[in-house]
N, C-alpha and C positions, 0 to 999 in steps of 0.2 A: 752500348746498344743491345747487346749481347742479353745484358741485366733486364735491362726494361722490354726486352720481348717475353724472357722467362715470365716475369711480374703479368703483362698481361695474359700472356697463355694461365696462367695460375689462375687469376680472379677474373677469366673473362666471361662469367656468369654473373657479374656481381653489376646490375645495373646501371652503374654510375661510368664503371669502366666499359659496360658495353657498350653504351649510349655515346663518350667519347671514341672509342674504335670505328666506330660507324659513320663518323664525320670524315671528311674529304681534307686531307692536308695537304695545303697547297702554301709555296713559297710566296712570302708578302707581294714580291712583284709581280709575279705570274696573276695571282688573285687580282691585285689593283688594276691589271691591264685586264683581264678580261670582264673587268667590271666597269671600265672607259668602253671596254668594244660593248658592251650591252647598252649603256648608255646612248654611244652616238649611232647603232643600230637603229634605237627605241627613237631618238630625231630624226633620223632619213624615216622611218615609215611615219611619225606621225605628219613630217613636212608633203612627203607625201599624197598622206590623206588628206589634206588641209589643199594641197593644191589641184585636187582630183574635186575634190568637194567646190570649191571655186572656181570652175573651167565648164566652156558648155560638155552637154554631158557626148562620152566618149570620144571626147578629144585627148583622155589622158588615159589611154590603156591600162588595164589593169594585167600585173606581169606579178606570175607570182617569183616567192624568195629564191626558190630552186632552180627556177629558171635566170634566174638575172646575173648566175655566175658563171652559166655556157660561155664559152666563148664562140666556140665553131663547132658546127657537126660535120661529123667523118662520112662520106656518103661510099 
């Protein structure tokens, strides 16, 4: 590990190896899970949208992302 930091510290002008240092290294499983949570993110909003769009209008509030993980406020 030791070697391959030198190595990059060495050539890390050299384009090829910038351009990989610069990428996000992420463990297989970590990656694939948070590419399932964007996925079924990306279905809850468009289902959604699709049932908002299909309902008389403001019968389906619109609530935005940041609010929808409140649970309680402190008063």
């Amino acid at each position: 590990m030791n070697y391959n930091q030198k190595l990059k510290e060495k050539f890390q002008f050299h384009p090829q190896i910038r351009r990989i240092a610069q990428h996000r290294h992420l463990p297989k499983s970590i990656y694939c899970q948070i590419k399932e949570q964007r996925i079924m993110r990306e279905a809850r909003r468009r289902k959604e949208l699709n049932r908002r769009k299909h309902s008389k209008p403001g019968s389906v509030p619109l609530v935005p992302e940041r609010k929808k993980h409140i649970v309680a406020v402190v008063k």
